[in-house]
C-alpha positions in Angstrom: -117.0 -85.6 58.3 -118.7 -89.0 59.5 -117.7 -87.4 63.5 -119.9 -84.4 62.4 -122.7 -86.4 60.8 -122.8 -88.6 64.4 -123.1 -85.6 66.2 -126.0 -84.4 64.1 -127.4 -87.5 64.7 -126.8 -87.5 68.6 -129.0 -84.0 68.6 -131.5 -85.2 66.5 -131.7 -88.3 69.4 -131.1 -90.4 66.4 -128.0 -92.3 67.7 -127.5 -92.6 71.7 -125.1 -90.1 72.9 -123.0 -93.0 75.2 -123.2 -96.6 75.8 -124.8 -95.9 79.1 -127.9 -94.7 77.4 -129.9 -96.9 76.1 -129.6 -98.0 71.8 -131.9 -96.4 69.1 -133.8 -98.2 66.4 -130.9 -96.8 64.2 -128.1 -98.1 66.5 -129.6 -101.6 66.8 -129.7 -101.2 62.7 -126.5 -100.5 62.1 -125.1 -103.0 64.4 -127.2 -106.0 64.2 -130.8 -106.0 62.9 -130.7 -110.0 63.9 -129.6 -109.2 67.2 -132.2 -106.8 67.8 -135.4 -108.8 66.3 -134.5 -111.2 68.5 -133.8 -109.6 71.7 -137.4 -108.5 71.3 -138.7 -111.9 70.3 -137.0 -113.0 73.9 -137.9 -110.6 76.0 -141.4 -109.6 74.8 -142.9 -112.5 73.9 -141.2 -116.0 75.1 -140.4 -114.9 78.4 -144.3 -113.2 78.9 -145.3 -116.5 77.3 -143.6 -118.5 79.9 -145.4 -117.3 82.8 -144.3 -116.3 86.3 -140.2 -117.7 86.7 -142.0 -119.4 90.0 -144.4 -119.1 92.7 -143.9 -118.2 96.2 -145.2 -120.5 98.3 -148.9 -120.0 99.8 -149.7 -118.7 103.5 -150.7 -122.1 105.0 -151.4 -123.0 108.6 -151.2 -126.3 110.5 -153.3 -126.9 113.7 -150.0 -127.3 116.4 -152.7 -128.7 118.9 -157.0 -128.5 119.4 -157.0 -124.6 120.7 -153.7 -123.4 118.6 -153.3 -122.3 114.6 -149.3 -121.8 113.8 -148.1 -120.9 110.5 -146.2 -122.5 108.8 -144.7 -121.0 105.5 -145.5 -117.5 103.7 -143.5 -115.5 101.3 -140.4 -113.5 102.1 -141.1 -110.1 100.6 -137.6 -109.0 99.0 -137.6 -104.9 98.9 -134.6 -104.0 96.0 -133.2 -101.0 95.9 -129.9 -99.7 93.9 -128.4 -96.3 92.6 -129.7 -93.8 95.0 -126.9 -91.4 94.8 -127.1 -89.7 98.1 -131.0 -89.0 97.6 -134.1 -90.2 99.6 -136.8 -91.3 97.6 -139.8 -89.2 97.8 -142.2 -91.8 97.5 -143.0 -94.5 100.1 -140.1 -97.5 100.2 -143.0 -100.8 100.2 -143.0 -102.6 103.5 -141.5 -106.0 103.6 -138.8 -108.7 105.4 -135.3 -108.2 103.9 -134.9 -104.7 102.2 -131.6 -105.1 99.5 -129.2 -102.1 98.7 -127.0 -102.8 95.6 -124.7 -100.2 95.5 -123.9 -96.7 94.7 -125.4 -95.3 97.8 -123.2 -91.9 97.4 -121.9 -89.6 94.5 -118.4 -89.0 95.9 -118.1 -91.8 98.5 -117.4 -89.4 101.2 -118.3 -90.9 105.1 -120.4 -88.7 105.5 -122.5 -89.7 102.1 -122.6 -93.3 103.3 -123.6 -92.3 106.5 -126.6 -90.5 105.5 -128.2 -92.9 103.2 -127.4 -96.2 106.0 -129.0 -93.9 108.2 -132.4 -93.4 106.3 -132.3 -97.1 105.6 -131.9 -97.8 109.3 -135.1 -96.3 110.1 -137.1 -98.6 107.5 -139.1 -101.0 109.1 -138.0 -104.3 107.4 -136.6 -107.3 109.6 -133.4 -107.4 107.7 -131.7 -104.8 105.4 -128.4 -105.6 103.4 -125.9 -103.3 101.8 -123.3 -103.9 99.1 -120.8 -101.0 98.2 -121.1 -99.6 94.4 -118.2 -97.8 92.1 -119.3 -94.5 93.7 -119.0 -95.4 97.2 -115.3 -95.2 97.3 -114.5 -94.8 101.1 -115.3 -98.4 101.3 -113.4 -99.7 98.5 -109.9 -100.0 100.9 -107.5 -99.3 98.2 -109.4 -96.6 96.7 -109.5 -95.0 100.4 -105.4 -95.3 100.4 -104.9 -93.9 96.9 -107.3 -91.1 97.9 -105.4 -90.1 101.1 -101.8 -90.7 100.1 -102.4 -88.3 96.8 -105.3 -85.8 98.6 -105.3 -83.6 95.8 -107.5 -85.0 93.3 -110.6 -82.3 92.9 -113.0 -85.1 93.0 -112.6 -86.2 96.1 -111.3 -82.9 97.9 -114.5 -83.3 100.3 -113.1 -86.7 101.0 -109.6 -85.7 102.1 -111.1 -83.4 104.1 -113.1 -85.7 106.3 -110.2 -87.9 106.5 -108.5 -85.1 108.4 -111.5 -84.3 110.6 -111.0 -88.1 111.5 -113.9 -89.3 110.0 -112.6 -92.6 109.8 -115.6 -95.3 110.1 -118.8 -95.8 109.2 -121.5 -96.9 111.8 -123.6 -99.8 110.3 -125.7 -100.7 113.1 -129.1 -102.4 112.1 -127.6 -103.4 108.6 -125.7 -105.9 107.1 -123.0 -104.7 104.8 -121.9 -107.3 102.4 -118.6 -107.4 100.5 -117.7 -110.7 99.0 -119.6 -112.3 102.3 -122.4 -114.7 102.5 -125.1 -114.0 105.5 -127.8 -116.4 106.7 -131.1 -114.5 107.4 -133.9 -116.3 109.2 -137.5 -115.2 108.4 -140.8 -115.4 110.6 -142.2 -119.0 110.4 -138.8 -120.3 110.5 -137.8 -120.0 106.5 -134.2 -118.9 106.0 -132.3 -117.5 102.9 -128.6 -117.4 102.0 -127.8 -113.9 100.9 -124.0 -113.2 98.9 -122.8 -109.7 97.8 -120.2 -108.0 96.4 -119.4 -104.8 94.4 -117.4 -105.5 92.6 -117.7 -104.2 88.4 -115.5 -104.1 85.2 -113.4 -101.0 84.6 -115.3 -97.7 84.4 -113.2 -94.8 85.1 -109.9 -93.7 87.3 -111.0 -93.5 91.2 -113.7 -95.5 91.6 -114.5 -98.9 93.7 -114.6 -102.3 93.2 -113.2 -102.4 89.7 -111.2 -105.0 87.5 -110.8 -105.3 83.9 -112.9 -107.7 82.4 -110.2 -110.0 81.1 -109.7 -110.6 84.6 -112.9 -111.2 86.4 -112.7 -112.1 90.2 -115.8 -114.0 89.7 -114.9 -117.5 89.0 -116.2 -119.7 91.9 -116.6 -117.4 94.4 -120.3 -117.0 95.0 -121.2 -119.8 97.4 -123.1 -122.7 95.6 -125.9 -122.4 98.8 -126.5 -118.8 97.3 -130.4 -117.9 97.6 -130.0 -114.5 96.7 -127.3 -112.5 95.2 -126.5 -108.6 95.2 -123.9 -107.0 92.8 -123.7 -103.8 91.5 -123.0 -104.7 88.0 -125.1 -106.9 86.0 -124.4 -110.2 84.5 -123.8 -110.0 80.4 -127.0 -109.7 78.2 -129.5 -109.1 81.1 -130.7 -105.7 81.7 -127.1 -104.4 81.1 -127.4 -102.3 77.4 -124.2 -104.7 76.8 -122.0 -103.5 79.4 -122.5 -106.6 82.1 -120.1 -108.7 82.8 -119.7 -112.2 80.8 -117.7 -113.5 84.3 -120.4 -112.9 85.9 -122.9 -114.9 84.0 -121.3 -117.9 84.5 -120.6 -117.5 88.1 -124.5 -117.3 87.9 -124.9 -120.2 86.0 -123.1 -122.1 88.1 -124.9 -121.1 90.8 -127.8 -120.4 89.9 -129.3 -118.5 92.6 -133.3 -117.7 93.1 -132.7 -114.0 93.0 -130.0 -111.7 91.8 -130.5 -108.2 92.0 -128.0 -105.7 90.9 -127.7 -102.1 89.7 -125.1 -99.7 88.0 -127.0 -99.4 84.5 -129.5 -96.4 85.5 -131.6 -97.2 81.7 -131.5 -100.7 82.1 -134.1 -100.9 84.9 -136.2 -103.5 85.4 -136.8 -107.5 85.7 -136.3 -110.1 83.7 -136.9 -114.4 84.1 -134.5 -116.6 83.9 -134.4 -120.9 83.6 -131.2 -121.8 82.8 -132.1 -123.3 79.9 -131.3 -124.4 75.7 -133.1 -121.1 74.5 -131.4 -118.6 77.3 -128.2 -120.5 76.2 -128.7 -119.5 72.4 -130.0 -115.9 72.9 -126.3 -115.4 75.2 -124.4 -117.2 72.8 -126.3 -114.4 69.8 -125.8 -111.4 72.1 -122.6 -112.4 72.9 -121.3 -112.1 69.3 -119.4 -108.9 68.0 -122.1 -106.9 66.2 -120.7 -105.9 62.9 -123.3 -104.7 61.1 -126.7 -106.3 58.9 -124.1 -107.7 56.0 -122.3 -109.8 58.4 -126.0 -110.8 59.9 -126.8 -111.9 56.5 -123.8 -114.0 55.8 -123.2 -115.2 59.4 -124.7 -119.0 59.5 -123.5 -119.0 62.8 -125.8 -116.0 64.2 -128.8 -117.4 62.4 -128.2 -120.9 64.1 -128.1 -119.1 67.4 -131.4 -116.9 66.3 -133.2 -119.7 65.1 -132.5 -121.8 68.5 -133.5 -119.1 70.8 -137.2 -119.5 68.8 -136.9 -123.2 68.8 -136.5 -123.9 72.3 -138.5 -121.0 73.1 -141.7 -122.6 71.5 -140.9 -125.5 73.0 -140.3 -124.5 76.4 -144.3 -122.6 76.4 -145.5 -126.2 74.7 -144.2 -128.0 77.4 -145.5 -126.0 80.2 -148.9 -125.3 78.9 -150.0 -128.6 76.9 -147.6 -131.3 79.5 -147.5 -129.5 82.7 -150.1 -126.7 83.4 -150.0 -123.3 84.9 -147.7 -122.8 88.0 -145.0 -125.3 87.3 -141.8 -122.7 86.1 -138.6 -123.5 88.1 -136.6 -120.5 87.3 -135.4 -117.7 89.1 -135.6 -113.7 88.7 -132.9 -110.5 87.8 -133.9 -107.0 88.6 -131.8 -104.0 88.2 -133.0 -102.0 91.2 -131.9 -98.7 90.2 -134.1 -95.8 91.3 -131.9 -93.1 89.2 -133.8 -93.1 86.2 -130.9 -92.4 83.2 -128.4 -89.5 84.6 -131.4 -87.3 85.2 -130.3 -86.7 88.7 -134.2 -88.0 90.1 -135.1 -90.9 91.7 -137.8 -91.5 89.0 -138.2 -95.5 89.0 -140.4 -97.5 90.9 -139.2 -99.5 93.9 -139.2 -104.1 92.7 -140.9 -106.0 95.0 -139.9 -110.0 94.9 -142.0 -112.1 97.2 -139.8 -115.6 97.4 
């Protein structure tokens, strides 16, 4: 009976028909009311309230003699782009200096998929373009690739085990850097350099496809180098952009690192940007989302999940008072996290606008 009533609910759009998709007002209800409220209160008004997470630096130039103007620093414009699924966008890709990939390039992972989409990026005009492998793209993923070929009869990736025998064995990534659990140094006009980390890697999400480990047993612990600028995974970090299905190893491999920029991908619905400082009220809306979510009862008896509420608003406050009364406009230190994806939800379309960063 309650299976039937969900499903009525489902149809009615009512309830969300997966965890991909993104909560209703009657999900958040039923799971935590106090979670929800303030998840709003943090992302739609402290955060705005904040300001920019920082401010690239301002085109200057410096007089290298009487007859000579140099530059010296501008912004690096950071192009992000995730979950294309084999498509090409039909709307202009914004010009810029390093243009970021985060994954899921393919549908299948075939060669030939990732092929065509590093082709099409290839013939972008930005300085320097980097790539990190997603679940779909399997033919990267080396253990996937041996599974695939020693069983060859799975019906998914029958179009894969084909190419294998027609010896399409490698993948040509000229004029890109593909990133898997690698650092690269990128040097920028005017002499400014960033230190970009990827890596594909995401929790569990079905048989056959790359990257994946189960939560319990993250790979994540200390391997981002601490000299990280900017950092590319597919999956995103717990409690940002994720519709709770990041990863909690993550996060604190990215507060230990605590890098500028990290742009990821994998949850289509969760697109978007969100600041981040690293602070007491980010640390007390984690420590509330990261709480089981067993309904409004246990909200109301829970002194534990009101402490955590009542921090996020506390420090909150007192983060905008601080900047605005002690220290004035243009003073955040914090950094940025976009999910890039283009797919907008599993409609099959490249729908969602392209993030711009400029660092």
């Amino acid at each position: 009976m309650l299976h039937h009533v969900n499903s009525l609910l489902v149809l009615l759009h009512l309830r969300r028909a997966s965890p991909w998709s993104p909560p209703t007002v009657l999900d958040w209800l039923l799971a935590s009311p106090l979670q929800w409220l303030t998840s709003l209160l943090y992302r739609h008004v402290l955060l705005p309230l904040r300001g920019r997470p920082f401010h690239p630096p301002r085109q200057q130039r410096h007089h290298d003699g009487p007859d000579r103007v140099g530059r010296s620093r501008r912004p690096i414009r950071v192009v992000c782009l995730s979950d294309t699924h084999n498509l090409i966008p039909t709307y202009p890709i914004p010009e810029g200096d390093l243009l970021i990939h985060c994954g899921d390039l393919t549908v299948d992972g075939t060669p030939a998929e990732i092929q065509a989409q590093i082709d099409w990026l290839r013939g972008l005009s930005h300085r320097w373009k980097v790539v990190i492998g997603g679940n779909h793209d399997s033919w990267v993923d080396e253990r996937v690739r041996k599974e695939v070929m020693a069983a060859g009869v799975e019906s998914k990736k029958e179009v894969m085990v084909e190419e294998v025998v027609k010896e399409v064995k490698e993948v040509d990534w000229t004029g890109v850097e593909y990133l898997c659990d690698r650092m690269v140094e990128l040097e920028f006009e005017g002499g400014r350099r960033l230190n970009v980390y990827g890596f594909g890697a995401v929790p569990w999400c079905g048989e056959g496809f790359a990257f994946q480990y189960d939560r319990e047993r993250h790979p994540w612990k200390g391997r981002v180098p601490q000299e990280t600028d900017v950092l590319v995974t597919h999956t995103p970090p717990a409690y940002h952009l994720d519709l709770g299905l990041g990863c909690a190893g993550l996060l604190d491999e990215v507060w230990r690192v605590k890098p500028k920029l990290h742009v990821f991908g994998h949850i289509h619905y969760a697109y978007g940007k969100e600041a981040v400082y690293y602070d007491e009220c980010q640390r007390a809306y984690e420590s509330l989302m990261a709480r089981p979510a067993k309904g409004p009862l246990n909200d109301i008896l829970s002194i534990t999940r009101w402490a955590d509420a009542f921090n996020v608003l506390w420090y909150g406050v007192a983060s905008i008072l601080w900047k605005w009364i002690m220290l004035g406009p243009g003073t955040n230190n914090g950094a940025l996290m976009v999910n890039a994806s283009l797919m907008y939800g599993n409609s099959g379309r490249l729908q969602n606008p392209v993030t711009v960063v400029d660092l």
